[in-house]
matplotlib code that plots the C-alpha trace (Angstrom):
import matplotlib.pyplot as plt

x = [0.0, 1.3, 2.7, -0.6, 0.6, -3.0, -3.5, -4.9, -8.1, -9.3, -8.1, -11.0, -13.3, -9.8, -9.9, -13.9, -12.9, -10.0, -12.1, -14.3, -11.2, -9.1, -7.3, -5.1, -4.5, -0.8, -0.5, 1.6, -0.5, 0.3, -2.6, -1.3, -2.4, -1.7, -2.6, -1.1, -3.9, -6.0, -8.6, -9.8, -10.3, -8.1, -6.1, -4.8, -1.3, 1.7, 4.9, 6.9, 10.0, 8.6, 7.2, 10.7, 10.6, 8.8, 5.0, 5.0, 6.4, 4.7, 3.8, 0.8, -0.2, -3.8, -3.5, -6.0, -6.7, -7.7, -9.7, -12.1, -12.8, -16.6, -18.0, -17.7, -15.9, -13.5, -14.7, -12.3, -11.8, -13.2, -16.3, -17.3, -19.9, -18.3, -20.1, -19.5, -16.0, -15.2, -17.5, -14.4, -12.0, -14.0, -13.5, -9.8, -9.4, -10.8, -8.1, -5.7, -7.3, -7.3, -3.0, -2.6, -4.1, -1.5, 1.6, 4.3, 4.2, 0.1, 0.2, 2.8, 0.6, -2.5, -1.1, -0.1, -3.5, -5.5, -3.7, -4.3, -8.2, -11.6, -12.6, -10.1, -10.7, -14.1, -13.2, -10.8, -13.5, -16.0, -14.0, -12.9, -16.7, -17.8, -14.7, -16.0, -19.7, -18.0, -17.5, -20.4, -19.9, -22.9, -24.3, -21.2, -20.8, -24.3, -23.7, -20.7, -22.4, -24.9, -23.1, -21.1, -24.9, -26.8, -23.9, -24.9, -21.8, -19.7, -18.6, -20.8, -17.7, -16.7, -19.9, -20.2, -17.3, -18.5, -21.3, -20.0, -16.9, -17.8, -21.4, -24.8, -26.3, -28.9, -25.6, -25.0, -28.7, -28.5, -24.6, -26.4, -29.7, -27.4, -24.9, -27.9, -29.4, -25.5, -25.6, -29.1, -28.2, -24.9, -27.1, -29.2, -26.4, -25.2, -28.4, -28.6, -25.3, -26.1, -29.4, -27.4, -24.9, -27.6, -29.4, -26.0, -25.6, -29.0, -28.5, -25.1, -26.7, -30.0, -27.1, -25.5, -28.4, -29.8, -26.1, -26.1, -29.5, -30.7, -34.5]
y = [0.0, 3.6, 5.6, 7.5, 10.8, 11.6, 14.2, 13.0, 14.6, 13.9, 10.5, 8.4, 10.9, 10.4, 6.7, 6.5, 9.1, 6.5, 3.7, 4.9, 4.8, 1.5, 2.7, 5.2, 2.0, 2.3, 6.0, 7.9, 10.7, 13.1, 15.3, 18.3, 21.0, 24.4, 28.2, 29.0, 28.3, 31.7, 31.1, 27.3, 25.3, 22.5, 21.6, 18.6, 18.9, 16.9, 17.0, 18.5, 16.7, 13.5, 13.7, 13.2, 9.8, 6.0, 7.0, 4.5, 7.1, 9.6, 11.9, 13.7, 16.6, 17.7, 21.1, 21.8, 24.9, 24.0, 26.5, 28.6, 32.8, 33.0, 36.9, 37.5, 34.0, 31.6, 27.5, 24.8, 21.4, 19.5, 21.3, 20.8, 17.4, 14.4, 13.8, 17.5, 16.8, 12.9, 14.9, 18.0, 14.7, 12.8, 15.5, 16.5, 13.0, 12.9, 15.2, 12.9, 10.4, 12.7, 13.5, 9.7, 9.3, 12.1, 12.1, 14.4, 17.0, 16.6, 17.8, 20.4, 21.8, 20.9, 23.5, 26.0, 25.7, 26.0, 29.1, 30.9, 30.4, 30.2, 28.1, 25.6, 25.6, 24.7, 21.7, 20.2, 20.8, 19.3, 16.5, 16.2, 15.7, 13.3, 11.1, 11.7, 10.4, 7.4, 6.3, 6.3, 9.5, 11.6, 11.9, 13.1, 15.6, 16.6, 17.2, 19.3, 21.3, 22.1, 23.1, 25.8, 27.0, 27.4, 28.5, 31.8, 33.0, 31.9, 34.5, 35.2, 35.7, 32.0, 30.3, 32.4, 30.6, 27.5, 27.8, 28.7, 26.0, 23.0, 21.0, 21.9, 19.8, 19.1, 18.1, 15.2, 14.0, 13.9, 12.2, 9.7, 8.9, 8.6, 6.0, 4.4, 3.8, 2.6, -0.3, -1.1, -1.6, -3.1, -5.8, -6.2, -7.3, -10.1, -11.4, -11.6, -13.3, -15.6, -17.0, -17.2, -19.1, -21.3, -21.9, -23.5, -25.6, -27.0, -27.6, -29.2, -31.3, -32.1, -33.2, -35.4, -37.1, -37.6, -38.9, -41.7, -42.7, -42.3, -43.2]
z = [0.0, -1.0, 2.3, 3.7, 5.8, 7.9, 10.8, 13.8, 14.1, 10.3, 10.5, 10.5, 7.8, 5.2, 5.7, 4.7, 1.6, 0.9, 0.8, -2.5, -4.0, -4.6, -7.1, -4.7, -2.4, -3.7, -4.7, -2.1, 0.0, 2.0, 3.8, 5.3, 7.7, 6.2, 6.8, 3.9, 1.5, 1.0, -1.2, -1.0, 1.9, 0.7, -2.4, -4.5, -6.3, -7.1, -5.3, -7.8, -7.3, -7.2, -11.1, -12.3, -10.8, -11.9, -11.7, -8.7, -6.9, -7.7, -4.2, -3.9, -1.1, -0.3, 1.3, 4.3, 5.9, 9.3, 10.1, 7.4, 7.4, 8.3, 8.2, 11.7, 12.6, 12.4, 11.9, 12.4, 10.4, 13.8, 13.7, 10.3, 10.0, 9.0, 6.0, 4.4, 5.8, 3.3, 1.0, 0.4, 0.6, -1.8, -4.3, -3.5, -4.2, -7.4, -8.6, -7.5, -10.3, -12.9, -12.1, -11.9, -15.6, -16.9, -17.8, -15.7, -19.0, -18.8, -15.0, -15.8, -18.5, -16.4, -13.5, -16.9, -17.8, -14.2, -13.1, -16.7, -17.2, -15.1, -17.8, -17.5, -13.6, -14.2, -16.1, -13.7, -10.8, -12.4, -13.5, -10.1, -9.1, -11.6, -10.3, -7.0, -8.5, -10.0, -6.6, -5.1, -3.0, -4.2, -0.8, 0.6, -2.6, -1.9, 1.3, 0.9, -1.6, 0.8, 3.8, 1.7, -0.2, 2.8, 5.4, 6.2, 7.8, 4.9, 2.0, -0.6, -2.6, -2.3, -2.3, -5.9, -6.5, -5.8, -7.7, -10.4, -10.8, -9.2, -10.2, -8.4, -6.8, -9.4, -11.7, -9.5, -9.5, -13.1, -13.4, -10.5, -12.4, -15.8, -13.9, -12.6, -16.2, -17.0, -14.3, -15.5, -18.9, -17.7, -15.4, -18.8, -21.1, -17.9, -18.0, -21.8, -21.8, -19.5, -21.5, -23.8, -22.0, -20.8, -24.0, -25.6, -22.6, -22.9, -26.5, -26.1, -23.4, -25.8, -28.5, -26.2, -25.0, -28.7, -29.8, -26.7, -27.0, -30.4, -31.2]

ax = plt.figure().add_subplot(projection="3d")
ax.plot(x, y, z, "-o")
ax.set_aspect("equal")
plt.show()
């Protein structure tokens, strides 16, 4: 299993985010306390360094404020409900799959490209989400979504933000319903197979029998 670096007192909320994602069981993480972030609450990005080596060891660092700005306040990280809590991991996490899909020239131009355009932003958030989806984490998405939406002590300025970047809630209803109608039709083509798997047993089986007793 990839080296998993994990404060104490988001320990158990990482671990549940982790879990939607077997893929990262081997994928070095490092999840990091930080004031320095002034303008998200947490962050996904590569350790630079470690891009140069085999993708295997690849390092990556989510960036978490641990407390957020309210209007007249200041929330911590332990205050915030554990579901809107794996939700914000869920997501940071599904950045994490995009970089492991890319090459180290793809991220460097992926990081180009996010700190050039809003437009390009909006992409990689949403792709981050629909990872997030993939997983099965649209509760904790829609959660997230709505703690931020309906906070009233939090900025207008970011929830705008929010808004406008990452999908609404109504997005991942619709991505949900449409990977729902994917398993269905998935579940569809076993059974099809498998009447037809059946059908050619019976007939081998009605050969047989017709071969060893004929008349």
């Amino acid at each position: 299993m990839g080296f998993k670096v994990i404060p104490s007192p988001i320990k158990a909320q990482t671990w549940i985010a982790l879990s939607h994602y077997p893929e990262l069981n081997d994928t070095n993480i490092h999840f990091i306390f930080t004031r320095k972030l002034k303008h998200s609450v947490m962050a996904a990005r590569p350790v630079v360094g470690s891009l140069f080596k085999n993708r295997k060891k690849r390092v990556y660092q989510i960036l978490i404020n641990p407390v957020f700005k309210l209007e007249h306040s200041f929330e911590t990280m332990q205050q915030i409900p554990d579901k809107v809590l794996i939700g914000w991991i869920g997501h940071e996490l599904g950045h994490i799959m995009d970089y492991e899909g890319r090459s180290t020239w793809e991220i460097i131009g992926f990081g180009i490209s996010y700190w050039l355009s809003k437009k390009y932003i909006r992409k990689a958030e949403r792709v981050a989400d629909h990872f997030a989806v993939n997983r099965g984490m649209s509760d904790y998405l829609l959660a997230t979504k709505a703690f931020i939406l309906d906070h009233t002590e939090l900025p207008q300025v970011y929830k705008d933000k929010i808004a406008a970047l990452y999908l609404s809630p109504d997005d991942i209803m619709a991505l949900v319903a449409e990977l729902e109608k994917e398993d269905d039709a998935e579940k569809t083509e076993i059974l099809a197979d498998e009447t037809d798997t059946i059908r050619e047993v019976e007939t081998a089986l009605h050969e047989e029998r017709r071969q060893t007793h004929p008349g």
